[in-house]
N, CA, C and O atoms as a GROMACS GRO file, in nm:
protein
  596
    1UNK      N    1  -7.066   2.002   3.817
    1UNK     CA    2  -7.116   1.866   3.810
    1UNK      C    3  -7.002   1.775   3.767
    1UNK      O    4  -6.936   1.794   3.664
    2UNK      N    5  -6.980   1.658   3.867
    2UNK     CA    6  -6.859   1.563   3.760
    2UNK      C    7  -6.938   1.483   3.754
    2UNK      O    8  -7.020   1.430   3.830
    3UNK      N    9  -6.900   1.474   3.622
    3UNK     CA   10  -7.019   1.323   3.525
    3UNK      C   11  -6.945   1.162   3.647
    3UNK      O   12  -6.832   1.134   3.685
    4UNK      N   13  -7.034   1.120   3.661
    4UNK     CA   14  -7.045   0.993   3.771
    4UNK      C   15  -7.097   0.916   3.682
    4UNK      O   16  -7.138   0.962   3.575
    5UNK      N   17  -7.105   0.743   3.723
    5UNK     CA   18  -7.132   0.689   3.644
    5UNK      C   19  -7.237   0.635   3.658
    5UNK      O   20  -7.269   0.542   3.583
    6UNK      N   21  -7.286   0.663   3.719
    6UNK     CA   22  -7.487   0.695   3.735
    6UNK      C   23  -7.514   0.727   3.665
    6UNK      O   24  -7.571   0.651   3.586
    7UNK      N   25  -7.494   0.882   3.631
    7UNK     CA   26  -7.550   0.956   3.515
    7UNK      C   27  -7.480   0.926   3.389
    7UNK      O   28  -7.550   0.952   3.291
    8UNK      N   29  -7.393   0.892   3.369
    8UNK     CA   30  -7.319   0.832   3.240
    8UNK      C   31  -7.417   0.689   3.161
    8UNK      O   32  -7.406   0.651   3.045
    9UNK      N   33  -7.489   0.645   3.244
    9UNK     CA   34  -7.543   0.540   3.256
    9UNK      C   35  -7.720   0.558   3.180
    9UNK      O   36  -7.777   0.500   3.089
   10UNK      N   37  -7.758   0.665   3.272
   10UNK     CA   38  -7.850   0.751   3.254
   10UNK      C   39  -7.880   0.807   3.116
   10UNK      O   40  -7.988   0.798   3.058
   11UNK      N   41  -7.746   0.881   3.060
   11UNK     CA   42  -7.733   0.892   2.933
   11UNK      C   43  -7.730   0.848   2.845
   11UNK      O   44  -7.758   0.905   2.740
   12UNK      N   45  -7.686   0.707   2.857
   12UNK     CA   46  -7.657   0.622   2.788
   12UNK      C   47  -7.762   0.544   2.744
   12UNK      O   48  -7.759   0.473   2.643
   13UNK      N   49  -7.875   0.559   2.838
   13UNK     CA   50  -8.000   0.465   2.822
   13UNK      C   51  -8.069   0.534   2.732
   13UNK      O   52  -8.095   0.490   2.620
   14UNK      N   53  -8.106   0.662   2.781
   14UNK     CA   54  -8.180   0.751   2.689
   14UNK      C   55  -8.094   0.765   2.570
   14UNK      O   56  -8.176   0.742   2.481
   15UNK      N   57  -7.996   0.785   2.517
   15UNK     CA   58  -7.994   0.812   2.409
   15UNK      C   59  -7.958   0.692   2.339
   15UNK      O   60  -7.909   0.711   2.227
   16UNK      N   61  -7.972   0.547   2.384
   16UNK     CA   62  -7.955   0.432   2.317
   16UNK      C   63  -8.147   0.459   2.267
   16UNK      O   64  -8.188   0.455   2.150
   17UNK      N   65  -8.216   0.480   2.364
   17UNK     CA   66  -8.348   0.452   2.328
   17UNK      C   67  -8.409   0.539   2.226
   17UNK      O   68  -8.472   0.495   2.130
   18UNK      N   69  -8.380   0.711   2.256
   18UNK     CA   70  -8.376   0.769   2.128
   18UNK      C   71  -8.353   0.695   2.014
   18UNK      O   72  -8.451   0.661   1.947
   19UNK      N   73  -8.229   0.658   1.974
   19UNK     CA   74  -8.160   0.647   1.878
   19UNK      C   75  -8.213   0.531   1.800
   19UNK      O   76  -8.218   0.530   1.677
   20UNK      N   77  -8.264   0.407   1.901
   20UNK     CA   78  -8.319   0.305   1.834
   20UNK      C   79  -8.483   0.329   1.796
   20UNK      O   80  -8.543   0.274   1.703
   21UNK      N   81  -8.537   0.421   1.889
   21UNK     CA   82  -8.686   0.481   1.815
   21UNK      C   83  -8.671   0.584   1.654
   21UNK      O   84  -8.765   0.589   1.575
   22UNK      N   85  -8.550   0.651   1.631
   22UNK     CA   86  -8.571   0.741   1.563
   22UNK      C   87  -8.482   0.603   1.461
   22UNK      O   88  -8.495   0.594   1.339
   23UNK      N   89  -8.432   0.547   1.511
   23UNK     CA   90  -8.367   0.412   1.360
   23UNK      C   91  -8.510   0.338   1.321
   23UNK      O   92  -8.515   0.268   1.221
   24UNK      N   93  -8.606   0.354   1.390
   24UNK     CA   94  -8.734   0.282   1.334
   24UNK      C   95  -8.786   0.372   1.268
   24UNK      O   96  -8.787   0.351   1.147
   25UNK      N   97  -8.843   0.489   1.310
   25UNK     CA   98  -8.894   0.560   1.194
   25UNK      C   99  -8.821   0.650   1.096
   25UNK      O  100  -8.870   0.710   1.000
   26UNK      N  101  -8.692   0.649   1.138
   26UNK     CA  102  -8.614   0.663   0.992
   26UNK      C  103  -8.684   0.585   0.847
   26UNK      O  104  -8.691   0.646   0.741
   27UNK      N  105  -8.734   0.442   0.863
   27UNK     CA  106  -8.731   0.356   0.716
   27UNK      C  107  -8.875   0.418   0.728
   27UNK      O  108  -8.951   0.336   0.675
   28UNK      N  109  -8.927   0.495   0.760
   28UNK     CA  110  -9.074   0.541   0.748
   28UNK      C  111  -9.050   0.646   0.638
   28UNK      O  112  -9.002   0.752   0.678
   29UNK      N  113  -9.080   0.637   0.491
   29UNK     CA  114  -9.082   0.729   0.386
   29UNK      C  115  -9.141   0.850   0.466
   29UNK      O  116  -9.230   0.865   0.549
   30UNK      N  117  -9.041   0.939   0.396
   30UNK     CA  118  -9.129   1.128   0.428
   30UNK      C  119  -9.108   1.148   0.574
   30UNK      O  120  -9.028   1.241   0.583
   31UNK      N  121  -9.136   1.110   0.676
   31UNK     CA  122  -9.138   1.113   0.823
   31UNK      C  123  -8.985   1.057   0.837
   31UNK      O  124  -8.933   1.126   0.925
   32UNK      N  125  -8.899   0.969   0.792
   32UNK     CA  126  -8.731   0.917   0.804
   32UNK      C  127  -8.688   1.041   0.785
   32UNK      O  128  -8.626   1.070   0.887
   33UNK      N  129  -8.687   1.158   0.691
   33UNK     CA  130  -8.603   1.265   0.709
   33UNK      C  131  -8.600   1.363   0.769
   33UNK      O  132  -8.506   1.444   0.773
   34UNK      N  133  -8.723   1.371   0.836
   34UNK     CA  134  -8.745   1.461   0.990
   34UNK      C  135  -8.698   1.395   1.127
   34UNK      O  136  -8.658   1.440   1.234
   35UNK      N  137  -8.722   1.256   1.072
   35UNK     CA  138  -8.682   1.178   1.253
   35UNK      C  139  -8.533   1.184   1.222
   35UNK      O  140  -8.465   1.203   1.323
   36UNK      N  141  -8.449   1.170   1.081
   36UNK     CA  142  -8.314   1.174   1.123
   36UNK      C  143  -8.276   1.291   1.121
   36UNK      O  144  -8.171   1.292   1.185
   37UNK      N  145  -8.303   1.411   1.081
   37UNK     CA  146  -8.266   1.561   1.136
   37UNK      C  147  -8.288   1.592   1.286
   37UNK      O  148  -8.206   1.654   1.353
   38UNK      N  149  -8.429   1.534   1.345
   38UNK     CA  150  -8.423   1.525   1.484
   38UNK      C  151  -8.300   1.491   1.568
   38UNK      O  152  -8.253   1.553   1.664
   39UNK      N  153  -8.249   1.355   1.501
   39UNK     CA  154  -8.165   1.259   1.571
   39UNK      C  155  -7.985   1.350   1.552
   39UNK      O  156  -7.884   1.313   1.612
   40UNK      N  157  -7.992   1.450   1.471
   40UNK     CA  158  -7.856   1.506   1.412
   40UNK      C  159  -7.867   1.630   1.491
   40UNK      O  160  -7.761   1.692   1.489
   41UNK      N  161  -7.965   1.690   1.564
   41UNK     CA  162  -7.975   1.836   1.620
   41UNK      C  163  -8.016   1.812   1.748
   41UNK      O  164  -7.973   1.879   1.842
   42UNK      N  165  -8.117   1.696   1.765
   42UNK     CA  166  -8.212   1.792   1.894
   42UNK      C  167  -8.203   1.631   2.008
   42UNK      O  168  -8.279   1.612   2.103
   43UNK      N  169  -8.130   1.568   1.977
   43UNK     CA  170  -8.144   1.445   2.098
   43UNK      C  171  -8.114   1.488   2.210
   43UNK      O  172  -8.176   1.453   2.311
   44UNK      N  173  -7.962   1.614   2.214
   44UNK     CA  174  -7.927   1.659   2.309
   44UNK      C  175  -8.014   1.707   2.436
   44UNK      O  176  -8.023   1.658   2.549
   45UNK      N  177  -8.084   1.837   2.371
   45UNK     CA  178  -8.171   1.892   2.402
   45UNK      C  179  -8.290   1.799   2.526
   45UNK      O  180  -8.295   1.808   2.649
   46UNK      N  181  -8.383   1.702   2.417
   46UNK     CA  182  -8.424   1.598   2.496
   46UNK      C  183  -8.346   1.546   2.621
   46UNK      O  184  -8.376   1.530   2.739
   47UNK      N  185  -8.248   1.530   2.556
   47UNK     CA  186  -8.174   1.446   2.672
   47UNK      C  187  -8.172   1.518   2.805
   47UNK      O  188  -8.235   1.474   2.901
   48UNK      N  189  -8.089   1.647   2.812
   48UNK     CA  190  -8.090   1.671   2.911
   48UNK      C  191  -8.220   1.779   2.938
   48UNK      O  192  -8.209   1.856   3.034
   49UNK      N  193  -8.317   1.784   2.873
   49UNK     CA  194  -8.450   1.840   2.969
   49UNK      C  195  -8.527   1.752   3.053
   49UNK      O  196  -8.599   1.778   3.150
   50UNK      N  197  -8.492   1.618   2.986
   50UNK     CA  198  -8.540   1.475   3.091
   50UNK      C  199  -8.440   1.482   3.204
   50UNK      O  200  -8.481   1.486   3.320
   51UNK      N  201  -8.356   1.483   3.186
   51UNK     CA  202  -8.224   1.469   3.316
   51UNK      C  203  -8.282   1.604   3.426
   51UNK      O  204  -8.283   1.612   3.549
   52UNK      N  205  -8.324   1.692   3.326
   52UNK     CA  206  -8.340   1.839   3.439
   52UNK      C  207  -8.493   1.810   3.557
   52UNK      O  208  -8.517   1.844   3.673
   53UNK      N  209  -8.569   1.731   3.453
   53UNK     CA  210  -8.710   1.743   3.478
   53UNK      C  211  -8.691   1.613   3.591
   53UNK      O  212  -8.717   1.674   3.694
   54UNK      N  213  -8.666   1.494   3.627
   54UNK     CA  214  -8.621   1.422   3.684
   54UNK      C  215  -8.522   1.447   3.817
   54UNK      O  216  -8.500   1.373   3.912
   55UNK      N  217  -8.476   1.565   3.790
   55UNK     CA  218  -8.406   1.621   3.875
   55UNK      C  219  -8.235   1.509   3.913
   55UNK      O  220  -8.153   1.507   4.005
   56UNK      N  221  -8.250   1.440   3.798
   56UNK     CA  222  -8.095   1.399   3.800
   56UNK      C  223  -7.943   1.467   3.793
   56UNK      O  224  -7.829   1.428   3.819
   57UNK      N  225  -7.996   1.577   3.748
   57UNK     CA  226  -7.818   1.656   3.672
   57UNK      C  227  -7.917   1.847   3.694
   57UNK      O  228  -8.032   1.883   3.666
   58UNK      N  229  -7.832   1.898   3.738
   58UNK     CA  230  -7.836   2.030   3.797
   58UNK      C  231  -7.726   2.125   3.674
   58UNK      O  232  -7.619   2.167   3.720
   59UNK      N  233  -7.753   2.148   3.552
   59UNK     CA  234  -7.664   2.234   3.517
   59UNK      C  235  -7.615   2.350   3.544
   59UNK      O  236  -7.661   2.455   3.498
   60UNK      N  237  -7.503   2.340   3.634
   60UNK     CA  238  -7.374   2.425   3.686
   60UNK      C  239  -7.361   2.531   3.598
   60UNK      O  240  -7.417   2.640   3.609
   61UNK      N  241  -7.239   2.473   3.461
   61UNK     CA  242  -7.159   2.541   3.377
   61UNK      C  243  -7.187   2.470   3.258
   61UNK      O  244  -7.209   2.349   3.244
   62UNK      N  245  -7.184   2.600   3.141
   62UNK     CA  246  -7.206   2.545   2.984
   62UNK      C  247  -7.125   2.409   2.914
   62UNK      O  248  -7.153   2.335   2.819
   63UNK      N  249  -7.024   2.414   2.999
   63UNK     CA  250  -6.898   2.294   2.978
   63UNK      C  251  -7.032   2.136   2.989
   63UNK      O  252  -7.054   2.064   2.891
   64UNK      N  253  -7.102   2.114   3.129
   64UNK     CA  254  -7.186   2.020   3.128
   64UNK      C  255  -7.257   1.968   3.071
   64UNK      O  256  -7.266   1.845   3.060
   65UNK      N  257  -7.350   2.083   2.999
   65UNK     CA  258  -7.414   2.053   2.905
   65UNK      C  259  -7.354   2.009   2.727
   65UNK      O  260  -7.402   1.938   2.639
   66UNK      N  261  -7.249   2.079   2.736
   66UNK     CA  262  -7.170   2.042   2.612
   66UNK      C  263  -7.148   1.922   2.602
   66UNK      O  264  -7.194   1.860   2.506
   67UNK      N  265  -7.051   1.843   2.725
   67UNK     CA  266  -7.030   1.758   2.758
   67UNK      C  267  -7.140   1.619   2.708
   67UNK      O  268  -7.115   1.522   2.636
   68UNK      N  269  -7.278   1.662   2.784
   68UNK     CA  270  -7.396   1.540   2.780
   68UNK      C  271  -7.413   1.578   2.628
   68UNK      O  272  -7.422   1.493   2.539
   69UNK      N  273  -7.416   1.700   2.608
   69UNK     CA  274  -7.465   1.726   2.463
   69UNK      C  275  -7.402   1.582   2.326
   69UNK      O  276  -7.458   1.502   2.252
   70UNK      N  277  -7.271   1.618   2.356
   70UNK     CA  278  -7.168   1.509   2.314
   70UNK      C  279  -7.172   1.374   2.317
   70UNK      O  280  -7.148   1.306   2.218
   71UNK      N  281  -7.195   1.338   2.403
   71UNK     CA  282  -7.202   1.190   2.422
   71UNK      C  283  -7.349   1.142   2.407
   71UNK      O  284  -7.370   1.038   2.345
   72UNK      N  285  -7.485   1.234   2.478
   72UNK     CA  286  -7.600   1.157   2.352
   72UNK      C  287  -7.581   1.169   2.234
   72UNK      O  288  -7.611   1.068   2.170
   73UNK      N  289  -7.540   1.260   2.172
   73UNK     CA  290  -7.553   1.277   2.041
   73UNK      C  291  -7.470   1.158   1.974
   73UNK      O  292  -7.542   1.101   1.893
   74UNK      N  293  -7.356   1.107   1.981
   74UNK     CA  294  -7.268   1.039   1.954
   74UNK      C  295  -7.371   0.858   1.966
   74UNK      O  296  -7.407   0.794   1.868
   75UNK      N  297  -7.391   0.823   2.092
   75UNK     CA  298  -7.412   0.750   2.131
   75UNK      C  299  -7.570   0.684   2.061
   75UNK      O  300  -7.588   0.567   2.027
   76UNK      N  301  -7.667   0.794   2.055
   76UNK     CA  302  -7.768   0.822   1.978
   76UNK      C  303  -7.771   0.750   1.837
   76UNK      O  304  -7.850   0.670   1.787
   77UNK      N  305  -7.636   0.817   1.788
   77UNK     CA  306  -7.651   0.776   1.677
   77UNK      C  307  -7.577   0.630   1.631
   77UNK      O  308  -7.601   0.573   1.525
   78UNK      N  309  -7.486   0.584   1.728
   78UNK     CA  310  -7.488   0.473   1.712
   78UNK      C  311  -7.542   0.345   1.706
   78UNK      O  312  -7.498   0.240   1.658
   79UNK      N  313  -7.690   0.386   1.787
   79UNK     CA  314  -7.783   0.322   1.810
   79UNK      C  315  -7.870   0.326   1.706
   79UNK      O  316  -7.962   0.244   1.697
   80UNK      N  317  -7.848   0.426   1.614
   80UNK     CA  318  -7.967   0.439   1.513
   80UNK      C  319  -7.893   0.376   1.373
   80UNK      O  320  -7.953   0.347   1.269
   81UNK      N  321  -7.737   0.364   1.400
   81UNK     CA  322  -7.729   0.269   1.290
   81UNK      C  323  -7.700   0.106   1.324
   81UNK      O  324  -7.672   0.017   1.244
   82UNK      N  325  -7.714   0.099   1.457
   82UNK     CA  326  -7.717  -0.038   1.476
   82UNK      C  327  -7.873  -0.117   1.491
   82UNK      O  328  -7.900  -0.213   1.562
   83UNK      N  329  -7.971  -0.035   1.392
   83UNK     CA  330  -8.120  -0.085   1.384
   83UNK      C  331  -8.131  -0.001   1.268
   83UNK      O  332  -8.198  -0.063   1.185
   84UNK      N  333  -8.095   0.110   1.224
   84UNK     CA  334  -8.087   0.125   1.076
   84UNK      C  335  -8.062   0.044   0.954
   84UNK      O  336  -8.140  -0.024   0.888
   85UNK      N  337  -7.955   0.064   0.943
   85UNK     CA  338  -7.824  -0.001   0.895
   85UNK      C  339  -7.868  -0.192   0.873
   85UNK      O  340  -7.897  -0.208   0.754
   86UNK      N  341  -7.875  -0.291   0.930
   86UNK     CA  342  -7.943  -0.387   0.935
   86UNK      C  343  -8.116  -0.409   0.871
   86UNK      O  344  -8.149  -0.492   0.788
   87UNK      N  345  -8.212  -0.301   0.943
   87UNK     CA  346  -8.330  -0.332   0.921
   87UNK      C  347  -8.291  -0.259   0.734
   87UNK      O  348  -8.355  -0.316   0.645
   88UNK      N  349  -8.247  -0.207   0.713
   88UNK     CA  350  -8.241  -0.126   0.584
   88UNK      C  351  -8.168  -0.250   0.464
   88UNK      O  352  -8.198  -0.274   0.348
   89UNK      N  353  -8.115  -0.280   0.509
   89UNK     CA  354  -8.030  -0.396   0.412
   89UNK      C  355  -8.122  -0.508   0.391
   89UNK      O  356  -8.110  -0.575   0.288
   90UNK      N  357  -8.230  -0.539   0.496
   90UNK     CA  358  -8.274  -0.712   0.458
   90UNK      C  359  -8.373  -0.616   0.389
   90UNK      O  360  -8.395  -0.658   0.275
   91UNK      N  361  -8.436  -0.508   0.413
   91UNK     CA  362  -8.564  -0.408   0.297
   91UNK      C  363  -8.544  -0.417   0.191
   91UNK      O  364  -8.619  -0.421   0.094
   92UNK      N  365  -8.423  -0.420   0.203
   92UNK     CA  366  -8.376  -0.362   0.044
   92UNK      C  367  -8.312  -0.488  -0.050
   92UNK      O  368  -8.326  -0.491  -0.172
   93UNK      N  369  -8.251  -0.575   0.014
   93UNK     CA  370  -8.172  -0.669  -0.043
   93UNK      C  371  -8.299  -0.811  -0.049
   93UNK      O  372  -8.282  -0.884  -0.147
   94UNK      N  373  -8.378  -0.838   0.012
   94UNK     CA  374  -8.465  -0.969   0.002
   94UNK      C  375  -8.613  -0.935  -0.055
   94UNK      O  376  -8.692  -1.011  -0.112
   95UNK      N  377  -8.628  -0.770  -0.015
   95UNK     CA  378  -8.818  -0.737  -0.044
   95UNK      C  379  -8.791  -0.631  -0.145
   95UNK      O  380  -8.897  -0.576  -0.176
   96UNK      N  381  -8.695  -0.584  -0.202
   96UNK     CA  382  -8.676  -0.482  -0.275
   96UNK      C  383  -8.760  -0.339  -0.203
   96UNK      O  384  -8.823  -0.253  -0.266
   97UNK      N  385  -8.740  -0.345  -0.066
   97UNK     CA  386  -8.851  -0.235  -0.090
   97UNK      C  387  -8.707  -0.127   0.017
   97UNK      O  388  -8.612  -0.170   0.083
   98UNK      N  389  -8.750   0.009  -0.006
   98UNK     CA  390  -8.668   0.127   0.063
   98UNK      C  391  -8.709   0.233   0.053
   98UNK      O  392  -8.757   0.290  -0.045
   99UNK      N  393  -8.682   0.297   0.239
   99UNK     CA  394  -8.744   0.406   0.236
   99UNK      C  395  -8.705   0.539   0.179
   99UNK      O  396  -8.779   0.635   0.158
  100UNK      N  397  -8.538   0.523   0.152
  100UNK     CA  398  -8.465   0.661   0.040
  100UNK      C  399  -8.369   0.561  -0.001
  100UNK      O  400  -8.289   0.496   0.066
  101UNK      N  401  -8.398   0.564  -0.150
  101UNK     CA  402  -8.355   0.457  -0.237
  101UNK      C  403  -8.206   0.492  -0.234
  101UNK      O  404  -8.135   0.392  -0.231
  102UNK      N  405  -8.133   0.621  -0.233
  102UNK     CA  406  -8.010   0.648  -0.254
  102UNK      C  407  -7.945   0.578  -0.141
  102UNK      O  408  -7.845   0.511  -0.167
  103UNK      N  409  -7.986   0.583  -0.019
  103UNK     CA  410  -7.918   0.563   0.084
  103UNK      C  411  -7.947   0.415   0.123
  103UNK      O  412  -7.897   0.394   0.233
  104UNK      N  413  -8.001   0.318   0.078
  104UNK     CA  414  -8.052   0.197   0.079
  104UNK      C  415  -7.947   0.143   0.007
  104UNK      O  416  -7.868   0.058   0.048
  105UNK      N  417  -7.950   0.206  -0.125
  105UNK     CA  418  -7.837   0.104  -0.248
  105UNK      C  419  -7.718   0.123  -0.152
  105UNK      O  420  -7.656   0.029  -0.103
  106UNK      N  421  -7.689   0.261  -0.129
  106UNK     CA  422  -7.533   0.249  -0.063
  106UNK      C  423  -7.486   0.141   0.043
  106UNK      O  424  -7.379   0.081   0.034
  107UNK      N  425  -7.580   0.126   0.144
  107UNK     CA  426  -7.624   0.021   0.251
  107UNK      C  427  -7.598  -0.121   0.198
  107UNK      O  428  -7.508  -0.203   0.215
  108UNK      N  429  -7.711  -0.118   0.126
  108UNK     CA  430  -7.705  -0.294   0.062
  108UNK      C  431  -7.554  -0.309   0.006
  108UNK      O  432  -7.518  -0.426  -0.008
  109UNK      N  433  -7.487  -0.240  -0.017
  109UNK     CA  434  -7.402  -0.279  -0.159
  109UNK      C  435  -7.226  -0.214  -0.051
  109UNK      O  436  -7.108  -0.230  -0.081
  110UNK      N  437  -7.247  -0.189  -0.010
  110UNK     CA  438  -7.145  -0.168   0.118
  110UNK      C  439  -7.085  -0.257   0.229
  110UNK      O  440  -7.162  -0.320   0.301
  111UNK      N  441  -6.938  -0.267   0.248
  111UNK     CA  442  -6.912  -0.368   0.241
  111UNK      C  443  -6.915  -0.325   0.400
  111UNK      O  444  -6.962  -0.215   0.430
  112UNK      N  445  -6.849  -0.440   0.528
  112UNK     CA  446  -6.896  -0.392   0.635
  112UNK      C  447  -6.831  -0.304   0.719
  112UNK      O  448  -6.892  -0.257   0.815
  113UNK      N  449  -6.657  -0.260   0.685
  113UNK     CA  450  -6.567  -0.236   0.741
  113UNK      C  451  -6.622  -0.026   0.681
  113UNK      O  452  -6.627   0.065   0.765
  114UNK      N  453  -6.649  -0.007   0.550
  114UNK     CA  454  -6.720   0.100   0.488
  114UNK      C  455  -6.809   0.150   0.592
  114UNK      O  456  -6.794   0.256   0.652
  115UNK      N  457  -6.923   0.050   0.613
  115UNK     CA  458  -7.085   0.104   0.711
  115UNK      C  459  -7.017   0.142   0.840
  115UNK      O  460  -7.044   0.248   0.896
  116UNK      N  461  -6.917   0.044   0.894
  116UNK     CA  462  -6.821   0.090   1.020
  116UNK      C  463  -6.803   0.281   1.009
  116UNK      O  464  -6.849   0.377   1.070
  117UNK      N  465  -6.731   0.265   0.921
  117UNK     CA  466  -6.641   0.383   0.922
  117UNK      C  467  -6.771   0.474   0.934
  117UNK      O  468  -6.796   0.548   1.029
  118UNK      N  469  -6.831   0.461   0.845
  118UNK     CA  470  -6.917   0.630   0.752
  118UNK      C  471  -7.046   0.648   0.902
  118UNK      O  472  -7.106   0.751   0.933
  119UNK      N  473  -7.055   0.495   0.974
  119UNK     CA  474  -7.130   0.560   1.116
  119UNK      C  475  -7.072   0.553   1.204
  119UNK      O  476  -7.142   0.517   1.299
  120UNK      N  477  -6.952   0.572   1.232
  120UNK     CA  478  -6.888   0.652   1.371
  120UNK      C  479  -6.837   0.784   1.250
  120UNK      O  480  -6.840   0.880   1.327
  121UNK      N  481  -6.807   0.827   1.152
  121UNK     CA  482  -6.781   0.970   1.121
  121UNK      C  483  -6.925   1.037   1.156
  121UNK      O  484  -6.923   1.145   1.216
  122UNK      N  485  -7.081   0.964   1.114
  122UNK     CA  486  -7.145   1.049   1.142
  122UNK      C  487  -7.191   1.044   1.267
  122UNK      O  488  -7.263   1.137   1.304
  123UNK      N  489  -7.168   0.962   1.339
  123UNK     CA  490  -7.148   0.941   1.478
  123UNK      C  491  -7.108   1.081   1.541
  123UNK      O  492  -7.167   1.162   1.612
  124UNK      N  493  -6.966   1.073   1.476
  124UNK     CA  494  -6.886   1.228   1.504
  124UNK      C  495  -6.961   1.330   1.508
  124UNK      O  496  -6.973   1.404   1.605
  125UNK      N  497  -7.035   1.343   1.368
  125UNK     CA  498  -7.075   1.470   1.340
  125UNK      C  499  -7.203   1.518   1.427
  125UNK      O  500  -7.222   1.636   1.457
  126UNK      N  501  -7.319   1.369   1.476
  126UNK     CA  502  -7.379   1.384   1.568
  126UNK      C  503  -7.320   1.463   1.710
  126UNK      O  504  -7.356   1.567   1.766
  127UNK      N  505  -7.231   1.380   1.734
  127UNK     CA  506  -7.183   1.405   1.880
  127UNK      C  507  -7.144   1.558   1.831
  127UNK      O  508  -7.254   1.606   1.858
  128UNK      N  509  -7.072   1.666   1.781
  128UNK     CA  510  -7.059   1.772   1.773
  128UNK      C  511  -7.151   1.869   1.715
  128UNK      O  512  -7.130   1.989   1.733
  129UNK      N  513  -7.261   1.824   1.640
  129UNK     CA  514  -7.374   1.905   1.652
  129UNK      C  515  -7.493   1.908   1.728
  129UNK      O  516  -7.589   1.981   1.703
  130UNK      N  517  -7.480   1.794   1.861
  130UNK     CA  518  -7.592   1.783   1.976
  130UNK      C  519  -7.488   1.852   2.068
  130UNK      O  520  -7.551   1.926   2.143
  131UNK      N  521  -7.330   1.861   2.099
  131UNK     CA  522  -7.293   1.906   2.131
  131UNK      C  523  -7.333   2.083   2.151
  131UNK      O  524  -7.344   2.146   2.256
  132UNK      N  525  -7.351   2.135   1.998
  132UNK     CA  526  -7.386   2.272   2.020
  132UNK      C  527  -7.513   2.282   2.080
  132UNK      O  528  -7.525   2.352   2.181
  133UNK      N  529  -7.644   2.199   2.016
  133UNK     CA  530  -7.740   2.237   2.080
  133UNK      C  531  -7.759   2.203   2.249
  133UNK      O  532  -7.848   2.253   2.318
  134UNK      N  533  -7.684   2.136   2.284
  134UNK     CA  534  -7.676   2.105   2.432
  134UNK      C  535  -7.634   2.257   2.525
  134UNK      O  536  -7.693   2.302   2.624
  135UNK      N  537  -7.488   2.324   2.439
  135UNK     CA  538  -7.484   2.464   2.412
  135UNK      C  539  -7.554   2.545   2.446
  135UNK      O  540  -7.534   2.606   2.552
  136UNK      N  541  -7.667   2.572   2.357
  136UNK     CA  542  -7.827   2.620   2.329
  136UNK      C  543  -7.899   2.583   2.476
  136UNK      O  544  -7.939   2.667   2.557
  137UNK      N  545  -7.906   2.466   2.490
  137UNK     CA  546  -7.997   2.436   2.556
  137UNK      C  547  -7.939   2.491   2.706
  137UNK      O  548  -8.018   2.542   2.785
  138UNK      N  549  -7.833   2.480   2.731
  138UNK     CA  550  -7.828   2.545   2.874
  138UNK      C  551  -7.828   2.660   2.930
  138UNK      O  552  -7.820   2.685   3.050
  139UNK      N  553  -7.847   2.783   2.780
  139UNK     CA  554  -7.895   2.895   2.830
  139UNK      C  555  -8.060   2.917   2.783
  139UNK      O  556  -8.142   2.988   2.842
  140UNK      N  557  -8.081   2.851   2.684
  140UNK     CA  558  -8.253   2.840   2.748
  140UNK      C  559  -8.300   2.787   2.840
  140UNK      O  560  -8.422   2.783   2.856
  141UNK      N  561  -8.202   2.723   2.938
  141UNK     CA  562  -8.236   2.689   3.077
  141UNK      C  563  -8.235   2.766   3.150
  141UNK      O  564  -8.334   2.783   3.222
  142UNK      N  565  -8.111   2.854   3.160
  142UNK     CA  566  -8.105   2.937   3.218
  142UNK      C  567  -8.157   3.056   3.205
  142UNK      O  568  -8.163   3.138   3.297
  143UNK      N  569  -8.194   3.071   3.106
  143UNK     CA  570  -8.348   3.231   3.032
  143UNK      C  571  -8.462   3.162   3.130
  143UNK      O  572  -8.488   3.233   3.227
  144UNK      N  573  -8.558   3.001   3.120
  144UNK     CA  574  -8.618   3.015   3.164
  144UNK      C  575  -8.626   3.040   3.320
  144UNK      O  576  -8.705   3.118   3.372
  145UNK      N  577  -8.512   2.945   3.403
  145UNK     CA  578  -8.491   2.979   3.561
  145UNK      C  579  -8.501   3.092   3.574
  145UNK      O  580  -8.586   3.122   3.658
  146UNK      N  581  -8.424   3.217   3.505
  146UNK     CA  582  -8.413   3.338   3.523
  146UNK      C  583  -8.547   3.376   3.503
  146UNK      O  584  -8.579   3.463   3.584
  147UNK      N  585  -8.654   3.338   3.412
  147UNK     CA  586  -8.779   3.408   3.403
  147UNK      C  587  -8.884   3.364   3.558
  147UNK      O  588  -8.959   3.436   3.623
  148UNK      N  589  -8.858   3.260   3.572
  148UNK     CA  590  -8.962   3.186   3.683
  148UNK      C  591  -8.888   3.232   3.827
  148UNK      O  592  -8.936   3.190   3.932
  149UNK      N  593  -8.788   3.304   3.828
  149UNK     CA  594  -8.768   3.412   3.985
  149UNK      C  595  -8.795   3.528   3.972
  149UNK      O  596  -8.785   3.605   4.067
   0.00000   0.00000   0.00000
């Protein structure tokens, strides 16, 4: 498969949309730390079982999936701090109110060049741990093809 910019595009939508659904229920107490473990492991996954089910992207070789794995994950999460990150600061700074107080103070009280940095590192860390499960996911693709012949 060479990534085209169709499907680059493709990816890009879905995991902007992920990323800005799971930045909303992130500020959701109790339910924020399952939607952002979701958003740190399994966007990949999503991502490309929609791409498979749609019949957009045909995974070839494990390299492909690594590949998409990478860039939702990355992309994902940029999206979740560009509706995080904001909706979390006026919560916290005008209504006093927050959904994990530790990570709220840091937010509010952080200057902007800081919030830059610390979400493209975890940006990073997204993009290389949707990376693996993307990994994952293309031989449970290939377990199930192999089961359904």
């Amino acid at each position: 498969m060479q990534m085209d910019l169709i499907l680059l595009k493709q990816i890009s939508i879905l995991s902007v949309l992920f990323g800005g659904i799971i930045g909303v229920l992130t500020l959701i107490p109790y339910l924020g730390t399952f939607a952002f473990i979701f958003l740190i492991c399994f966007i990949a996954p999503l991502v490309i079982w929609l791409l498979i089910e749609n019949k957009c992207i045909i995974l070839e070789k494990v390299q492909d999936s690594i590949v998409i794995g990478a860039i939702s994950g990355f992309i994902a999460f940029v999206a979740f701090s560009l509706i995080y990150v904001p909706v979390s600061i006026v919560l916290m700074r005008f209504f006093g109110i927050s959904s994990n107080y530790g990570v709220s103070l840091m937010v509010a009280n952080a200057n902007f060049f800081l919030l830059t940095v610390i979400a493209l590192f975890l940006g990073v860390v997204g993009a290389t741990v949707n990376a693996f499960s993307g990994f994952l996911t293309y031989y449970v693709a290939e377990l199930i093809n192999n089961s359904k012949r």
